[in-house]
C-alpha positions in Angstrom: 41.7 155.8 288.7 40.3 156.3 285.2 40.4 153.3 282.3 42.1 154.4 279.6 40.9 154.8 276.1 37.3 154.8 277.0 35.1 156.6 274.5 31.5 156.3 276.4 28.1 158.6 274.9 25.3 159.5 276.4 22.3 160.1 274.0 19.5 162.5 275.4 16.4 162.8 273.3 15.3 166.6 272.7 11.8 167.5 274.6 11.2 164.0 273.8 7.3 163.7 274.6 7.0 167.2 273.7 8.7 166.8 270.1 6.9 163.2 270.2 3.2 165.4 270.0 4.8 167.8 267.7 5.0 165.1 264.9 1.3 164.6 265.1 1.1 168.1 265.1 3.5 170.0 263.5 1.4 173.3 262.9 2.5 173.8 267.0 6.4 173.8 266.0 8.0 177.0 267.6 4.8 177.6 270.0 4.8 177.0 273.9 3.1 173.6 274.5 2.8 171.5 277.6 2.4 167.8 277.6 0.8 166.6 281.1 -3.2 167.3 280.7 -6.5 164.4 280.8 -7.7 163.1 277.9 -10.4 166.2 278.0 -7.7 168.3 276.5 -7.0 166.5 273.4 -7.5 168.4 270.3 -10.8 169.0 268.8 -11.3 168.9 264.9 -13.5 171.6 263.8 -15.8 171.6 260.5 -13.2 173.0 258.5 -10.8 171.0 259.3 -8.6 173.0 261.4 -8.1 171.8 265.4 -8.4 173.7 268.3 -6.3 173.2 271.3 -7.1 173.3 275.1 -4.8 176.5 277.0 -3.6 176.2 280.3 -5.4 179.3 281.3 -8.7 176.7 281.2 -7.3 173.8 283.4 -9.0 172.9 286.4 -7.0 169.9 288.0 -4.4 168.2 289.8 -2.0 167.1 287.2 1.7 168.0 286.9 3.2 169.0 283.8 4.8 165.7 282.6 7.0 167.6 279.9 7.0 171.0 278.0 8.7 172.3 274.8 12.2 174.9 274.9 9.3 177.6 273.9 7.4 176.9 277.3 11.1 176.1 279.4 11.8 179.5 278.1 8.7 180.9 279.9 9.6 178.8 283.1 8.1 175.5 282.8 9.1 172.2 283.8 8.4 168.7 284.1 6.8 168.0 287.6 5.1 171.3 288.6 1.3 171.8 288.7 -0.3 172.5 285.6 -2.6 175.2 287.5 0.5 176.6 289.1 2.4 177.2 285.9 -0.7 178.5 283.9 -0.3 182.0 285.5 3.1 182.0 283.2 2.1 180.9 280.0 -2.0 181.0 280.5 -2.3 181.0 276.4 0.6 178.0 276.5 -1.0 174.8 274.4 -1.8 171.9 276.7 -1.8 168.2 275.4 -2.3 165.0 276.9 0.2 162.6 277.2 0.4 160.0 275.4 2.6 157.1 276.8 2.0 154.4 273.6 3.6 156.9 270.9 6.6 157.6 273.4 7.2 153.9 274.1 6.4 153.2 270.2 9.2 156.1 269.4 11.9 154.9 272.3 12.0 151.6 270.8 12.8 153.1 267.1 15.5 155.0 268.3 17.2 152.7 270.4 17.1 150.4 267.2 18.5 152.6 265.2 21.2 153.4 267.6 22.3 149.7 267.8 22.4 149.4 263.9 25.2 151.4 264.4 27.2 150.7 268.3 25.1 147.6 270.1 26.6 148.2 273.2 23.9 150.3 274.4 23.1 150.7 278.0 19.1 151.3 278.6 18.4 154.6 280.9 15.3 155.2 280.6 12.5 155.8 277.7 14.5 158.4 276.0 18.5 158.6 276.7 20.8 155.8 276.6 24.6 155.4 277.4 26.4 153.9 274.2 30.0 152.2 274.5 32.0 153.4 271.5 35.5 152.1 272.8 36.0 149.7 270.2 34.4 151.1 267.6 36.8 151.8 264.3 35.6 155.3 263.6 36.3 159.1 264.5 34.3 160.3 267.2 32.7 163.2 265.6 31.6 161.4 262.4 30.1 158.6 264.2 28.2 160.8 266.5 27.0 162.3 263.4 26.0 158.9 262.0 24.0 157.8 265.4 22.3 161.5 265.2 21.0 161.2 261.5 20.5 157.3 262.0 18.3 158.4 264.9 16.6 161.5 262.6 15.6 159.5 259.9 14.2 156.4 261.8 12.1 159.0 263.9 11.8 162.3 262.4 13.2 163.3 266.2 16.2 165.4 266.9 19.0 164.3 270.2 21.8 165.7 271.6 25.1 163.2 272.4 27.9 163.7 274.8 31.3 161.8 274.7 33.5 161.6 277.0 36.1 159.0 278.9 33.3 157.7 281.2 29.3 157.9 281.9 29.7 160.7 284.7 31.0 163.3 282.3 29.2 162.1 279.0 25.5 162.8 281.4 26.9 166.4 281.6 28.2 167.3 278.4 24.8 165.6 276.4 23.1 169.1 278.2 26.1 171.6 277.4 24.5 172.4 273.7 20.9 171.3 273.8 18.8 170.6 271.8 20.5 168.8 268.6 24.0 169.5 270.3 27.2 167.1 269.7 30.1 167.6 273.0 33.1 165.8 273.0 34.9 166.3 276.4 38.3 165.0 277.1 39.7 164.8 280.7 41.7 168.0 279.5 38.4 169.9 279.0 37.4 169.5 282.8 38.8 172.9 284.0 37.3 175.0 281.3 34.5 172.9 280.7 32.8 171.6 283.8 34.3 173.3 286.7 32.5 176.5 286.1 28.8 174.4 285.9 26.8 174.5 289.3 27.0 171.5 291.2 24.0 170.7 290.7 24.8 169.6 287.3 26.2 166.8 288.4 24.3 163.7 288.4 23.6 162.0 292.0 23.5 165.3 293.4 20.1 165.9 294.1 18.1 169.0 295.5 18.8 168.5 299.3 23.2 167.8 298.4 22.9 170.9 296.1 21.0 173.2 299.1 23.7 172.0 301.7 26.8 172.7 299.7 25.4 176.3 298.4 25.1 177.0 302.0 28.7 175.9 303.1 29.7 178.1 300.0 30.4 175.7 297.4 28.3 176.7 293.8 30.4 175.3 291.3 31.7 172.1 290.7 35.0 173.8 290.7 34.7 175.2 294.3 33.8 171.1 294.9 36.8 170.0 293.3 39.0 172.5 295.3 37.2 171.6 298.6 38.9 170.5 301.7 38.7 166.4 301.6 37.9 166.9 305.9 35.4 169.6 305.1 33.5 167.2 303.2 33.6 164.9 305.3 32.6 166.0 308.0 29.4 167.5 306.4 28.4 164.8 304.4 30.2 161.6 305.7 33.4 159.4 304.3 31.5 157.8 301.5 29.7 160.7 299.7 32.3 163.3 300.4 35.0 160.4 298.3 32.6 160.5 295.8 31.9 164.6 295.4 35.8 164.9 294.9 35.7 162.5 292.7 32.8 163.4 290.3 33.9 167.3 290.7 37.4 165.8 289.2 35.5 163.9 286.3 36.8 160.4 287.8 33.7 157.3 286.9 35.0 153.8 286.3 31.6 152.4 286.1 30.9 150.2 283.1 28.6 149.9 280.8 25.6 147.2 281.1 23.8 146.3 278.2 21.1 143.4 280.2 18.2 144.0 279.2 16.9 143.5 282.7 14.5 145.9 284.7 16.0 147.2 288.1 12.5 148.2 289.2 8.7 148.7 288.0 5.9 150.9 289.9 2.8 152.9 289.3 1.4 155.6 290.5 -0.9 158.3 290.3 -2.1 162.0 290.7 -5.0 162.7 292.1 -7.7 165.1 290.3 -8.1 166.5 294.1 -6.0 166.4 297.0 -7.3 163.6 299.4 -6.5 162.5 302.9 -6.0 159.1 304.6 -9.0 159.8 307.1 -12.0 162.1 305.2 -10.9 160.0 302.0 -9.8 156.6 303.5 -12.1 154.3 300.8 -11.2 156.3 297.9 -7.6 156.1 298.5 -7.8 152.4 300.0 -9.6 151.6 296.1 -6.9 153.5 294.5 -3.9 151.9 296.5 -5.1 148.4 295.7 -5.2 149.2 292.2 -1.9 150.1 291.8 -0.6 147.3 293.8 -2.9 145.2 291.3 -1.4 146.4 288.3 1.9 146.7 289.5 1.5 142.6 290.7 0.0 142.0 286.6 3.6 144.2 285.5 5.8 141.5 287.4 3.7 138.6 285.8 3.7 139.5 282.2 7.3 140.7 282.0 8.2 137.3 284.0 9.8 138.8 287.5 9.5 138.5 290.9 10.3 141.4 293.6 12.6 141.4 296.8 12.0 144.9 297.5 8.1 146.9 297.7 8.2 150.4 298.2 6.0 153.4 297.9 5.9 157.2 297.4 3.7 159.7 298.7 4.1 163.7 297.2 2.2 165.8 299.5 0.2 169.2 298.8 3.3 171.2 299.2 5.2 169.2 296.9 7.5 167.8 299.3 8.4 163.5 298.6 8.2 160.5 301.1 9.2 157.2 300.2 9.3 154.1 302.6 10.4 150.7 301.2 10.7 146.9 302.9 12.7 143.8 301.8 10.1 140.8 301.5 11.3 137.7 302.8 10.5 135.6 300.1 10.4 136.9 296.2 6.9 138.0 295.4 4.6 138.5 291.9 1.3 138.4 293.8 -1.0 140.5 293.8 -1.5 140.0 298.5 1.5 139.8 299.3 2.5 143.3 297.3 -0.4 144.7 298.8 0.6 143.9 302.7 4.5 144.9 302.2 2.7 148.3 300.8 0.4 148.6 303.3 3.2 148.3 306.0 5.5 150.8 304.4 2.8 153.4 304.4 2.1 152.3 308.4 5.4 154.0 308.5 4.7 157.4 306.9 3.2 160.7 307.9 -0.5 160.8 306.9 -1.1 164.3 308.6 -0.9 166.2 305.2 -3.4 165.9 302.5 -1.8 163.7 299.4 -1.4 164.8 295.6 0.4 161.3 294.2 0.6 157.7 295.5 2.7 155.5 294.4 3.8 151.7 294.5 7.6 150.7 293.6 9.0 147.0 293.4 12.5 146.7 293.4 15.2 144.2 293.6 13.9 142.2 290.4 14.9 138.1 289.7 13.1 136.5 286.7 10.9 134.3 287.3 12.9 131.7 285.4 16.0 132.0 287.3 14.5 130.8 290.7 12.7 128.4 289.2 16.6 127.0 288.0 17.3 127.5 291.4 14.4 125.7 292.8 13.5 128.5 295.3 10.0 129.3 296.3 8.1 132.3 295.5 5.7 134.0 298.9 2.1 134.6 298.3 -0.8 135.0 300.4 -4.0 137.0 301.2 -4.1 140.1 303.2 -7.0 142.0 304.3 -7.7 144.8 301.6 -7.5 148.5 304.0 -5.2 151.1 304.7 -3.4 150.7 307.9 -5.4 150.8 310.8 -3.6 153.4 313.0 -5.1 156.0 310.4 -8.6 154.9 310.6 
């Protein structure tokens, strides 16, 4: 069942950190640049003035490319591969470091300028949001206009808005006409609009979903829609076949949420070389407690408490594992977040050597809620190792 008369957006900033850099250096405009080096690569000022930049061809590192331009996407770049691996494509590609205070600086100006207009914003991430325009008095196409220059002139920064009857179908119509595009999609629109998209394109189904339906025969969201109900299910179970008909069909009743709350915090890392939980036990045990230790400070200063610790591990080969475990008590200490860690990676493979760690809480409360409720908050020491049955 769909709500009626829903009109929801989603806003997608262009290249964000990419066209973030490209402000402070706007002689790089139309040229291939990658954001994701150290702080090594940032530019050096000559005598004369003029700056020159770090290439990829001259990285020596393990980094992932964090974001890239449309010039480098053109040449077959992408957020999360290896810098080293990509500079065989683009080896005379500009290569910046990232800078995270500028993005958050620029998110926040955006987001600000967006609620001047619609408040009924629904926080994604640092650079798209969902927008609920139901209620609001004017056309559709002028006041995506408005948000887009609202957003230009508070930041300089280009986006690209979808509108549609619900979240699902705003996500995927924000990417038809990137970057700077405006697509309004009614439910009438779905046949010649988003059936003939790959699958993939919808969101929630991820890399693994995408390989299993291209090999039962199903590339387009259209063959999805069309599918046999049993079919599904019987490949993918009751609950997530429902939902594939129902996504390949447009159909999203969730609402918007405009709490400001966090629904997780983590840190992690990339190491400069790949290490291993035997040859490179200290080094990795000194990097593990400091993330937990600065994940631990996140919880305190932004006043929350975790249920859930988790943690993810991305291997030489690129491949993901992630193991998480429900606390019995809330948790903002430092110990405590370090043991639940230290249990969840008990339970992964260690064989491989490791390019990222990372440490995840989940299941926030704010700290000032259980204290209204009275309830206690765990805490206590734990020795400071990786698990033993790596040693």
């Amino acid at each position: 069942m769909t709500i009626p008369h829903r009109r929801i957006a989603h806003l997608d900033m262009d290249a964000f950190y990419a066209s973030v850099e490209l402000l402070q250096y706007p002689e790089l405009r139309g040229q291939a640049v990658v954001i994701g080096g150290r702080s090594a690569d940032q530019p050096r000022v000559l005598a004369d003035g003029s700056k020159e930049y770090s290439r990829l061809r001259n990285y020596v590192g393990r980094g992932v490319v964090t974001t890239s331009t449309y010039e480098a996407r053109a040449l077959g770049i992408f957020s999360a591969m290896g810098i080293m691996k990509v500079a065989h494509l683009a080896p005379d590609a500009i290569l910046l470091p990232s800078n995270f205070d500028a993005y958050r600086h620029y998110s926040r100006l955006f987001k600000a300028a967006v609620r001047s207009i619609a408040p009924l914003v629904e926080d994604r991430g640092i650079d798209e949001i969902y927008i609920d325009l139901s209620d609001h008095e004017q056309e559709t196409v002028p006041l995506a206009q408005a948000i887009k220059q609202a957003v230009r002139d508070t930041t300089g920064l280009s986006c690209s808005i979808g509108i549609a009857p619900n979240k699902l179908l705003a996500k995927i119509c924000s990417d038809l006409e990137k970057p700077n595009g405006l697509t309004v999609l009614s439910h009438d629109d779905i046949p010649a609009r988003i059936w003939p998209l790959p699958a993939r394109k919808i969101n929630g189904i991820g890399p693994k979903a995408n390989q299993k339906l291209e090999a039962l025969g199903i590339l387009t969201v259209g063959d999805l829609a069309k599918a046999d109900p049993d079919f599904l299910q019987t490949n993918f179970g009751r609950n997530y076949a429902e939902w594939l008909l129902q996504a390949a069909h447009g159909q999203d009743d969730r609402p918007i949420s405009t709490s400001s709350d966090y629904k997780s915090i983590s840190r992690e890392t990339t190491f400069e070389r790949d290490l291993h939980a035997r040859q490179d036990r200290s080094e990795l045990s000194a990097i593990f407690s400091e993330l937990c230790e600065k994940l631990a400070g996140d919880l305190q200063r932004k006043g929350y408490v975790t249920h859930r610790i988790g943690i993810k591990l991305r291997f030489t080969d690129f491949t993901i594992v992630s193991r998480d475990l429900t606390l019995p008590d809330p948790t903002a200490d430092y110990a405590t977040i370090r043991r639940a860690a230290g249990e969840c990676l008990r339970r992964a493979p260690l064989e491989q050597k490791l390019r990222l760690l990372g440490v995840k809480a989940s299941a926030l409360t704010k700290t000032s809620e259980l204290a209204l409720e009275g309830k206690s908050i765990q805490g206590d020491l734990f020795q400071d190792n990786l698990p033993a049955g790596h040693s």
